[in-house]
N, C-alpha and C positions, 0 to 999 in steps of 0.2 A: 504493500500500500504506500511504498513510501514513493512510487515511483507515478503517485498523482498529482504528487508535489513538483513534478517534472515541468505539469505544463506551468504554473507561481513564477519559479525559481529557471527552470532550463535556460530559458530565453534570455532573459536579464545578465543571468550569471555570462554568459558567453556574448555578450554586444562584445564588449570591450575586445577580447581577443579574437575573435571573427573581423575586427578592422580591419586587419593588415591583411588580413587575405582574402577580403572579400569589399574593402572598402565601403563600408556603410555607414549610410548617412541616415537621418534621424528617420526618415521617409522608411529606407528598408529597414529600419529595426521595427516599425509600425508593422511594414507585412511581417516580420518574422517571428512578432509575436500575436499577431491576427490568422497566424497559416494554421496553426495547431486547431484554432478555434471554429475555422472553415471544417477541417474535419471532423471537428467534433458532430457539427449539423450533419453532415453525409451519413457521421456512422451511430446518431441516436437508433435511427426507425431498424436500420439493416440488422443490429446486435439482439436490438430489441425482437425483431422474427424470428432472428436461431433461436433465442432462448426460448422462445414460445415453441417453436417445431421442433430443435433439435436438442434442449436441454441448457439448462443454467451452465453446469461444468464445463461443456465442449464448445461453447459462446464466449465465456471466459479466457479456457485456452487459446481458441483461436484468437480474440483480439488484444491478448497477451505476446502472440506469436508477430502478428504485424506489428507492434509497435516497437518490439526485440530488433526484426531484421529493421524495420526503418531509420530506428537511431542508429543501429550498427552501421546500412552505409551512410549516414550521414556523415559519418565520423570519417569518412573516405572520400566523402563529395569534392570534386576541384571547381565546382563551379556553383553560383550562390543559388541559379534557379534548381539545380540539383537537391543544395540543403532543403531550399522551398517545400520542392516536392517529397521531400521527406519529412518533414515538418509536418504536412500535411496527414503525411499517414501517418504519423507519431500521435496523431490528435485524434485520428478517422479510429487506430488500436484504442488506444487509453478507455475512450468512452466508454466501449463497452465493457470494460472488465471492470471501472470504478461503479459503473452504475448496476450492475446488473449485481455485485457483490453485496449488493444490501439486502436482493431478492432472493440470494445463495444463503446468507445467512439468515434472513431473517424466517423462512421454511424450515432450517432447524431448529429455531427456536420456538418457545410455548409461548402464546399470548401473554401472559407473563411477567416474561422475560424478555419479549422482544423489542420493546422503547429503547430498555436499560442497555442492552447489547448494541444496536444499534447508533445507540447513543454514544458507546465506545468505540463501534468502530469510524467514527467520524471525528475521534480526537486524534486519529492516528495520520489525519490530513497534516495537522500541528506537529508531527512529530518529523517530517516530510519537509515542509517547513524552515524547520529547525535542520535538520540532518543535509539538505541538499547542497545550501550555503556554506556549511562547512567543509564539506566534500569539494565545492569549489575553491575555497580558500586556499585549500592544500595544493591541488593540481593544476591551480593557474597562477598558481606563485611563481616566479620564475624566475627565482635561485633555487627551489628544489627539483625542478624538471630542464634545467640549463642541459643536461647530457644529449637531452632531444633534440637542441636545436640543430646537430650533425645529422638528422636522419631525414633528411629530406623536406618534405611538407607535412609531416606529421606533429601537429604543433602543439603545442600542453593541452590549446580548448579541444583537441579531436578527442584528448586520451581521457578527458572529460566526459566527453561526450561518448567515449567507448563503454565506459565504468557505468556512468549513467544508464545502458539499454541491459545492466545485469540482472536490477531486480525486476524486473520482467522473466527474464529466462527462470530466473531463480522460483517465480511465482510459480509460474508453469508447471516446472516439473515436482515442487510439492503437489499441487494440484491434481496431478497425473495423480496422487495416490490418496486423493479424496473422494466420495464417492458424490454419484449425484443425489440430486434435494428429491424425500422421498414424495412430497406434494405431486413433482413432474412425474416424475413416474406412475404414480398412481393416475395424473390427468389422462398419463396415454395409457390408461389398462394394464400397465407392467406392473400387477401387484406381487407377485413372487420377488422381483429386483425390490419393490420396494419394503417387503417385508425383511427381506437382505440387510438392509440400512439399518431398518428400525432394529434392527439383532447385533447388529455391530455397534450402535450407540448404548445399546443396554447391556453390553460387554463391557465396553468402555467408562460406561458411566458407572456401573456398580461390581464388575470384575467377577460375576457368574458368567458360567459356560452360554452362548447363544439358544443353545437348544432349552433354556429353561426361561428364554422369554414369556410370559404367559401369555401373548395374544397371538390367536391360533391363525383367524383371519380378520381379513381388512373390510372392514363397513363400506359396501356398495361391489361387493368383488362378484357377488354374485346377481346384480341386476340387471335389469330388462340393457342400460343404458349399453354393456360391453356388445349385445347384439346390433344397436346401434351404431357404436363405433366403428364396427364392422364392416357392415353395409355401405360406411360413408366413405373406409376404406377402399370398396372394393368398387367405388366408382372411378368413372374414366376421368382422368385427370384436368379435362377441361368444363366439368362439371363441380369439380372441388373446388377448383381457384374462380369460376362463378359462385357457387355457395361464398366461400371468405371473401372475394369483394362485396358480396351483397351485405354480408353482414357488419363487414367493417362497414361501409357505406350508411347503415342504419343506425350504428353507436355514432358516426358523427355528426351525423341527421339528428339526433337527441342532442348530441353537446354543443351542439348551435341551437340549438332552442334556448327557450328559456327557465329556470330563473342561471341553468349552466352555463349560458352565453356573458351574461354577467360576472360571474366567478369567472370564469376561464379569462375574459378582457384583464379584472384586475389582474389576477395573479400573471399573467403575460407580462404587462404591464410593469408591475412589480418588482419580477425577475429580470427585465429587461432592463431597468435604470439599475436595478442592483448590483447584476453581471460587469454593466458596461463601467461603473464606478467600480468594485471591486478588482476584476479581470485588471485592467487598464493601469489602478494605480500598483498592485502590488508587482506589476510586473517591470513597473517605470522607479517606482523606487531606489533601486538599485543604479540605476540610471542617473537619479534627481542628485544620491548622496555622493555619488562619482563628484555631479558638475559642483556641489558647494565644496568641494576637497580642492577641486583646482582651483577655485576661486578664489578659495580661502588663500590659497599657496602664490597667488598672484596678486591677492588684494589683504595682506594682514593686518588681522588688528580694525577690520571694516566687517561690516553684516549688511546683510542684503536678501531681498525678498525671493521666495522660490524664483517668479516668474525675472526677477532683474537676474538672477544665476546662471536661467538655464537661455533667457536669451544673449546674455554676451557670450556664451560659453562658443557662440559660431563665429565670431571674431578672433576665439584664443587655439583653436584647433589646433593651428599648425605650431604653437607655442607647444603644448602638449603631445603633439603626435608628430616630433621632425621626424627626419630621415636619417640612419633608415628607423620604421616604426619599431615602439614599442610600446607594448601591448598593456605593460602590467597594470594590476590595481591596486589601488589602497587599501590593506588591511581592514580599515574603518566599514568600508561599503561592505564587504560579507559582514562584520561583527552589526553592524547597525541590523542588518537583516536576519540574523537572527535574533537578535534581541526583538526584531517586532514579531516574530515566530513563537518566542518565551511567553509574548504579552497576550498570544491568545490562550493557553492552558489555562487561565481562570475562567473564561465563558465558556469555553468548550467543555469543561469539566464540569460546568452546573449548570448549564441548557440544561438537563432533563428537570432539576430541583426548580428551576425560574418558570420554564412552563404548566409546571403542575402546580406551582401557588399561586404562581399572577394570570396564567393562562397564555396560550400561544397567541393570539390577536396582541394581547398589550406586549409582551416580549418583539412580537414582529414590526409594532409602531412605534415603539421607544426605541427600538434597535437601528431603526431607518433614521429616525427625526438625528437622534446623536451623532450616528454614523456623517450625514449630511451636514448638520453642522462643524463636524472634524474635519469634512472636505474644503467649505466653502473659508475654515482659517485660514487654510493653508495660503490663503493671499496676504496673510499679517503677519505671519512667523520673518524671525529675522535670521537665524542660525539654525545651524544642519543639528543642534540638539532639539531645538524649538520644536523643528521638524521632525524630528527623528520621534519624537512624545506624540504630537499629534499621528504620525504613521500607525506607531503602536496602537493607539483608540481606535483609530479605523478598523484594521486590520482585526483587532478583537471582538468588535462590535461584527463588520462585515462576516468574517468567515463560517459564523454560525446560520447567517439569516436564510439562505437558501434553504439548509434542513428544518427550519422552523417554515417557510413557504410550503415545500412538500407534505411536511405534518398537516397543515390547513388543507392541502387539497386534499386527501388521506380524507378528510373528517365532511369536507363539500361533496364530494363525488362518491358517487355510488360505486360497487366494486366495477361491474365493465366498463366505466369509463375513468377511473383511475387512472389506468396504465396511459389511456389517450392523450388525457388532462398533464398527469407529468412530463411525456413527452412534447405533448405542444411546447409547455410553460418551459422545459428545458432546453429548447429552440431557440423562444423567446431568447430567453439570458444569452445566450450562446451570439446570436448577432448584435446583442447590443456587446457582448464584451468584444468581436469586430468593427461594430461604428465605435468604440471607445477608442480602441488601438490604432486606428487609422485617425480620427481627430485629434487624438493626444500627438501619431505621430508628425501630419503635418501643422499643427498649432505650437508645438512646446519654443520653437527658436521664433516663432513671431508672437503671439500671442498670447500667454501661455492662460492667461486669466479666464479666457474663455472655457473651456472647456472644465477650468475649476471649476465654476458656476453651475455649470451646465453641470457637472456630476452632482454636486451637492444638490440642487435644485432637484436633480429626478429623484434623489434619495428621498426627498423629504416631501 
């Protein structure tokens, strides 16, 4: 999971060392970190089919497996549209195994238990977070990777970017030796496979032999429905994908009605200004805390407003970047970024305890309103500490609100239009953190005030 943290962290961490061999201006670090987010939209709906037809686990693996080899050759690309296009499918994998892993666990677990679970595994975004940035710190330093610079074009950010596509691999083949969620199985009639499961968890969980599980069979194993299945089965194939378009066509026939068409706008809506502030800044930060370091180093003993930083910072480039380039960063920039990484382990550790006393509606408009006002400071902050405090707020505020969004739709939508409902709304987010990445990138060296606004504004 730590490798969801990829798409925060990946981009950012690697602007600065992708200059010299790819020379990028503030334009293409926009597409480079709006390319992940492109594929994220392609590969919602597609990830989302396997796992309805072909099972949670094997939906997983496979969009584990593209995002493995995409970062792998990325790390080999000699050319920037090359990185692009792997970017893209680094974005197009991810999706499906971060989202569909909530629906792998959450079928293991008992009503319950399943908030509280879930609830943990959303803090492990935070841990991702935290771990990525210092993973870069290490290997794009560049007195401890100086050995490399004899080998060619292999440059510290590739071997970043190599390290970076392991735990994917790594998910994988633990995974290989997990079973599937036994809900799926039973949905498709496989009640023996999923009696299987339910024997290995009651092995595991209480260390008797399987064969002394007490339940013999499965509730519905012997109904009318499996002759049904059947029959639906043994139709001609262009009869089946008529039935599934009709039907899907009839669930979104309902979610545009009303009072669904209502909820579905807000929540769009919602996710949309969220994404596009959330996505945008935490990916730019790393970025912002660069431009006040040089600033700092060429103007001491002065302070100065985000937007006065990051517009001179195109007059002082070639100050910063002679020839030949170098690449390196300031220590400061990873440590700032993890510390905003630290700053969210208190909300993300008591989201489940805020929403069950205050409820999820006041958690989701106090989280917006604060968040939004953290954004629209950032025009008065004077120093990269100033900064660095208000990042932390955001960031803490921001990172939880999407899973408190998804809860409310959970509680608006009935079950068959659920899965629809979150997929729209996860569209939603997903182009606005495109229109962010692309505003932020051509605004920040003209502008930059604009699009503060404009985030805080749709937050709030």
């Amino acid at each position: 999971y730590v490798e969801k943290a990829q798409i925060a962290d990946f981009e950012t961490a690697i602007h600065y060392s992708t200059e010299c061999d790819f020379n990028l201006s503030s334009i293409d670090k926009g597409k480079l970190s709006a390319m992940p987010l492109i594929g994220m939209i392609f590969g919602c709906s597609l990830w989302g089919s396997i796992a309805d037809s072909q099972g949670r686990k094997i939906a997983i693996m496979l969009s584990l497996l593209v995002d493995f080899f995409a970062a792998m050759i990325s790390s080999f690309a000699n050319t920037f549209q090359l990185f692009l296009i792997c970017r893209f499918f680094n974005g197009f994998g991810i999706i499906g195994a971060t989202s569909i892993i909530f629906s792998y666990l959450g079928e293991f677990a008992s009503k319950k238990h399943r908030d509280v679970m879930l609830g943990r595994l959303e803090v492990f975004w935070n841990v991702g977070v935290i771990l990525l940035p210092g993973l870069a710190w290490v290997l794009l330093n560049r007195t401890i990777l100086e050995s490399f610079s004899d080998h060619g074009n292999f440059s510290p950010w590739r071997i970043f970017v190599l390290v970076c596509s392991l735990p994917s691999l790594i998910s994988l083949v633990m995974l290989y030796f997990l079973p599937e969620t036994p809900k799926f199985l039973i949905s498709k009639g496989q009640y023996e496979k999923a009696k299987l499961v339910f024997q290995k968890v009651f092995t595991f969980n209480t260390g008797h032999p399987y064969y002394t599980y007490p339940v013999m069979t499965l509730e519905g194993e012997y109904e009318n429905n499996n002759n049904t299945e059947t029959s639906i089965k043994e139709e001609p194939l262009k009869f089946r994908l008529y039935r599934k378009i009709h039907t899907s066509l009839d669930e979104m026939k309902v979610l545009f009605s009303q009072p669904y068409l209502k909820y579905l706008g807000i929540t769009c809506f919602a996710d949309f200004g969220l994404m596009a502030s959330y996505y945008t800044l935490i990916m730019w930060f790393p970025e912002i805390f660069e431009r006040f370091n040089q600033y700092e180093l060429a103007h001491p003993n002065s302070t100065a407003s985000v937007c006065t930083v990051s517009e001179s910072s195109k007059d002082t480039t070639e100050v910063f970047f002679p020839e030949p380039c170098n690449p390196a960063i300031d220590s400061r920039v990873f440590l700032d970024t993890i510390i905003i990484g630290l700053s969210c382990i208190p909300t993300s550790v008591s989201l489940s305890f805020f929403m069950k006393k205050l409820g999820k509606k006041f958690v989701l408009i106090a989280g917006l309103v604060l968040s939004g006002l953290s954004t629209l400071s950032l025009n008065w902050v004077q120093t990269a500490t100033e900064t660095l405090v208000l990042s932390c707020i955001f960031e803490a505020l921001t990172s939880i609100l999407e899973a408190v969004i998804f809860c409310i739709i959970v509680d608006l939508f009935p079950t068959n239009l659920r899965a629809i409902a979150l997929a729209v709304t996860a569209t939603s987010g997903r182009i606005g953190a495109i229109f962010g990445n692309v505003a932020l990138g051509l605004l920040i060296d003209l502008k930059c005030f604009i699009p503060i606004y404009l985030f805080g504004s749709l937050l709030i």
